[in-house]
C-alpha positions in Angstrom: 69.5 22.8 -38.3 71.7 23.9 -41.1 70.6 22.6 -44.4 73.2 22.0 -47.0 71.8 23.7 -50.2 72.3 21.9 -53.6 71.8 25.3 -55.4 74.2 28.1 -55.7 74.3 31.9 -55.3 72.6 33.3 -58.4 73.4 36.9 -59.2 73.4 37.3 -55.3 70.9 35.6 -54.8 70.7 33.1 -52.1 68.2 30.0 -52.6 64.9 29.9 -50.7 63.9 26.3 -49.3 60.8 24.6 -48.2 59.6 21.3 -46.3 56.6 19.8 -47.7 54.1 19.8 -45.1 52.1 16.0 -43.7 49.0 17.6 -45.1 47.0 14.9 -45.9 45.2 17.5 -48.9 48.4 17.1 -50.9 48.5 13.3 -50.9 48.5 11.7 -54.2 48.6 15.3 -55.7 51.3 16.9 -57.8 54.3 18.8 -56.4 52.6 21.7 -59.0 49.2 21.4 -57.2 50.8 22.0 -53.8 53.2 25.2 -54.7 50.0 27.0 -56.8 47.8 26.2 -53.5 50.9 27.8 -51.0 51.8 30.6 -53.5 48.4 31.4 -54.8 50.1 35.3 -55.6 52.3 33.3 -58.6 49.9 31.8 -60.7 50.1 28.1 -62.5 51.8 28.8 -65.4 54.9 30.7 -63.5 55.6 27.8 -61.1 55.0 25.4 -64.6 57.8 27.0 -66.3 59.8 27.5 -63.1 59.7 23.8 -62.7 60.1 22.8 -66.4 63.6 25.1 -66.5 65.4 22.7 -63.5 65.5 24.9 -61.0 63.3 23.7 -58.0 65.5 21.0 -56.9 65.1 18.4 -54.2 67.6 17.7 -51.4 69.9 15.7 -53.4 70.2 18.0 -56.1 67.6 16.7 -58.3 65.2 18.6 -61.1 62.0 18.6 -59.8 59.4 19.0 -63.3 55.6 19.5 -63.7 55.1 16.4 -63.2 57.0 15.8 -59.8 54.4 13.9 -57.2 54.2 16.2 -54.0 56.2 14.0 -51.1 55.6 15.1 -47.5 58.3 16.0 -45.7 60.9 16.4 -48.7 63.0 19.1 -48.5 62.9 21.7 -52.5 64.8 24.6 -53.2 64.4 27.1 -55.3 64.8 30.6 -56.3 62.3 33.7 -55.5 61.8 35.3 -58.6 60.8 39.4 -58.7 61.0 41.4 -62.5 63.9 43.6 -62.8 60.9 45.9 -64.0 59.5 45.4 -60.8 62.5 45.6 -59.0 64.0 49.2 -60.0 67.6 50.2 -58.0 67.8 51.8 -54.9 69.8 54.7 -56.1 71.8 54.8 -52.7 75.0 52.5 -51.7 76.3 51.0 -49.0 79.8 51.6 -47.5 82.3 49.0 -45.9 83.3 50.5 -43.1 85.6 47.3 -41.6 86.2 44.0 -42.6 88.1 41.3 -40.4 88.2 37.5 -40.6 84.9 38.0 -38.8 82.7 40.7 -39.0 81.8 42.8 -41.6 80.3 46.8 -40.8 78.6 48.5 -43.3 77.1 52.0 -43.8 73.7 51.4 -45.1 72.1 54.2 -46.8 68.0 54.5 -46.3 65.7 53.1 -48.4 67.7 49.5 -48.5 66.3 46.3 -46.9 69.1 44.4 -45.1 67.8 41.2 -46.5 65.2 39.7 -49.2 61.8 40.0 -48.2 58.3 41.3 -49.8 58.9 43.3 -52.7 62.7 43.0 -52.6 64.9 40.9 -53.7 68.4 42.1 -55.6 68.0 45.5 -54.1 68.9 44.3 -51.0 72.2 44.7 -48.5 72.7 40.9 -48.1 72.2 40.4 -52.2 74.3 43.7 -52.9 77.4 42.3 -50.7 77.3 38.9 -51.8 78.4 40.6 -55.7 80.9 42.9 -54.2 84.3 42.3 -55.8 86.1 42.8 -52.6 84.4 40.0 -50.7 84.5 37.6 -52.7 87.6 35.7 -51.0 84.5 35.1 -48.4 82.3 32.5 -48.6 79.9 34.9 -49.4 76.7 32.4 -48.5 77.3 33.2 -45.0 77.2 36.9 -45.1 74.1 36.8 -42.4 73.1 40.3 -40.1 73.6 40.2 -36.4 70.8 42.8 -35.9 68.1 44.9 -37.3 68.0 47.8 -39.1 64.8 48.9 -40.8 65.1 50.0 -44.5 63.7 52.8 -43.2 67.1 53.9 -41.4 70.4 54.2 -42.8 74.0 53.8 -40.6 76.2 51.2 -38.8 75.0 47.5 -39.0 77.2 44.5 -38.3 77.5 41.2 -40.2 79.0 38.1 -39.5 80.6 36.0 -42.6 82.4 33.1 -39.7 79.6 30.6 -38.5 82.4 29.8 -36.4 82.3 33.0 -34.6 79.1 34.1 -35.3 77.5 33.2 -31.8 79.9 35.2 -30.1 78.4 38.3 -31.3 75.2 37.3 -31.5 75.5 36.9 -27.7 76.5 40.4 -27.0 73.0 41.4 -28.6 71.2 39.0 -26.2 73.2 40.1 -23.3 72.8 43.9 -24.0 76.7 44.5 -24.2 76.3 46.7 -27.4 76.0 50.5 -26.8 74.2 51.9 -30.0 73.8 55.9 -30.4 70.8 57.0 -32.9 71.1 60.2 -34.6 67.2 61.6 -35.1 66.0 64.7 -36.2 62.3 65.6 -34.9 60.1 68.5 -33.7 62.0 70.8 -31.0 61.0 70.4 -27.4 62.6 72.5 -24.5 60.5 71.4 -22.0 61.6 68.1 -21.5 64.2 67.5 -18.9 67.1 65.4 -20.9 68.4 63.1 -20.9 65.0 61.7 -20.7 64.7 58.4 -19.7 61.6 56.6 -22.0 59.9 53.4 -21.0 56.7 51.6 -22.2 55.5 48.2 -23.2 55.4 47.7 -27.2 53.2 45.3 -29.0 52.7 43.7 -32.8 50.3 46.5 -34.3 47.0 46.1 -35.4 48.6 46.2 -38.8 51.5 43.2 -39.0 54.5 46.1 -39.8 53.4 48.7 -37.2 54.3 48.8 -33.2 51.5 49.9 -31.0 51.8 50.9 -27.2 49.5 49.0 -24.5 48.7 49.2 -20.8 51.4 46.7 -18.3 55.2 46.2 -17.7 57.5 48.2 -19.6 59.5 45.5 -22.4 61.1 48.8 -24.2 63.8 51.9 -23.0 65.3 54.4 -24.8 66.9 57.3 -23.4 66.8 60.8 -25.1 68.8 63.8 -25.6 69.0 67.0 -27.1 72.1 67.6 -28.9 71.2 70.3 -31.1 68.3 73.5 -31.1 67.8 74.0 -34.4 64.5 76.1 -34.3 61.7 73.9 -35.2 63.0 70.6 -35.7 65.8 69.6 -33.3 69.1 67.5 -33.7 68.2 64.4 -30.9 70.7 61.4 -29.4 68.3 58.4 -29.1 70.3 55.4 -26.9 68.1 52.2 -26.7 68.5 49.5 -24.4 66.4 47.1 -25.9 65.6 46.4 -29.4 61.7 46.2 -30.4 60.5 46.7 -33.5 60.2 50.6 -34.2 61.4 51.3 -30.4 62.6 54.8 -31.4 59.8 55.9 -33.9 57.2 54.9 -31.2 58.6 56.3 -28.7 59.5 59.8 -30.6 55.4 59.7 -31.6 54.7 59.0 -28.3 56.1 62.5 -26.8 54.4 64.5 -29.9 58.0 64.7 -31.7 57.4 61.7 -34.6 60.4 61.7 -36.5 61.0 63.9 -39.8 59.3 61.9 -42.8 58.3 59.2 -40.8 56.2 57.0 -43.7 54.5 54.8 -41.0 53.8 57.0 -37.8 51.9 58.6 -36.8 49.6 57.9 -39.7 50.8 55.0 -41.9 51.1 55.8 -45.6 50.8 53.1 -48.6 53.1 50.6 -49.5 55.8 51.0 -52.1 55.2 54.8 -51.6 58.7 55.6 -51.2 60.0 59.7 -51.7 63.9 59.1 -52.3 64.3 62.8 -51.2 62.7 62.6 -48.2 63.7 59.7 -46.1 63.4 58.9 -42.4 65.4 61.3 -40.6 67.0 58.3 -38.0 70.9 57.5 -38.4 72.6 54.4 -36.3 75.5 56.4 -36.0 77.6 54.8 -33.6 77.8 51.2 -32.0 80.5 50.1 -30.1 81.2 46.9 -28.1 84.4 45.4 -26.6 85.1 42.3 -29.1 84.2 38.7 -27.8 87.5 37.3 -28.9 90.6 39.8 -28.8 88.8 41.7 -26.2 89.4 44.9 -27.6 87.4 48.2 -28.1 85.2 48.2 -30.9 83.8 51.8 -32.1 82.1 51.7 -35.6 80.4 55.3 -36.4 78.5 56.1 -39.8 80.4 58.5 -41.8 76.3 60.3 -42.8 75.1 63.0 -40.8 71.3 64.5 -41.0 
């Protein structure tokens, strides 16, 4: 259900929103009580002055202060809030590759989240686009991905800005009409007979933001190829047919070739650990599709190379 949002776009920023839950533990309690108990990570005295300034808002619009009562079911919105300090810029842009009364493509770079989440907030692709002087004929509130792309991986990624016509795309994705082509670069292997044709069943990880292989029916394919010998590390075309969560890292680890400065396999390395001259050697360079409504040939390619 699409909620109409009484807040505006701040600096990019789209509000967050929240239904009070029928928790019988927050009856006759404060609204206050409730967000310290939810977000325990922000402390009392951040949500006091985030309340006290006007902007956690109810459904109609309405300041909600320290001394709101908590009211199941209601509806707030508000803003995440991250320090610049804490916060510094991804020193790496997007492109715009294409922009109809539909879609928007972009050429992410690596490093930068397509949307807020965890630690980021302004440095993200959604939040970047939603400032950028040429889109701003858009309603830019409805700038939403159609797919993934990890942070990890820079290249081609489409966006819809029509709720009209959004669907539409989003179908192609669940019907596997969209032919994406991965550029990778990962240790040489000659004795593989390419194109190789990879299948396995991938899982949640034992860690929330890692993919682990298991035992049963394959629920992820990827087909590989060897596009350039470069001695020890090796130029590779990576074509998925399905989408899971770190398909083509797994999969790479899984034949002894994990990709150049991988930070999570095959050994995971700590959060916020980020080397900006070494990142993850996987590009979405191409995706191409034949458009839902003029039926036409779509080719996007990235314009980076590895």
């Amino acid at each position: 259900m699409r909620r109409h949002n009484p807040l505006p776009i701040l600096d990019g920023v789209k509000p967050s929103y929240l239904v009070l839950p029928h928790d019988k533990i927050f009856y006759n309690q404060k609204l206050i009580y409730f967000l310290c108990t939810h977000f325990p990570f922000v402390g009392e005295s951040a949500w006091r002055a985030r309340l006290n300034s006007g902007m956690v808002v109810n459904e109609q619009g309405e300041p909600l202060d320290e001394s709101a009562p908590f009211v199941a079911g209601e509806t707030i919105f508000y803003y995440r809030e991250i320090s610049r300090a804490d916060e510094p810029r991804i020193p790496f842009d997007e492109k715009i590759l294409f922009l109809d009364k539909d879609l928007i493509v972009v050429d992410k770079p690596h490093f930068l989240p397509v949307i807020p989440s965890g630690r980021f907030l302004r440095e993200t692709l959604l939040t970047r686009l939603r400032l950028r002087p040429e889109l701003q004929h858009l309603n830019v509130g409805e700038i939403t991905p159609i797919h993934r792309l990890d942070k990890d991986t820079a290249g081609g990624m489409l966006l819809s800005h029509n709720p009209q016509t959004r669907h539409l795309y989003q179908t192609l994705f669940q019907n596997k009409r969209i032919r994406k082509i991965y550029h990778a670069l990962a240790p040489t292997r000659t004795d593989l007979a390419y194109p190789l044709a990879i299948q396995s069943r991938l899982v949640r990880g034992d860690e929330f933001f890692l993919t682990k292989t298991v035992a049963g029916e394959a629920n992820a394919h990827t087909v590989l190829n060897l596009l350039e010998n470069r001695g020890e590390i090796s130029l590779y075309e990576l074509q998925p047919t399905t989408g899971k969560k770190h398909q083509l890292r797994v999969h790479m680890m899984s034949l002894g070739m994990p990709l150049l400065n991988d930070a999570l396999y095959p050994v995971a390395q700590e959060v916020a650990s980020e080397d900006y001259a070494k990142p993850l050697k996987l590009l979405a360079k191409q995706i191409k599709f034949d458009d839902p409504i003029s039926g036409e040939r779509r080719v996007f390619c990235s314009e980076q190379s590895l």
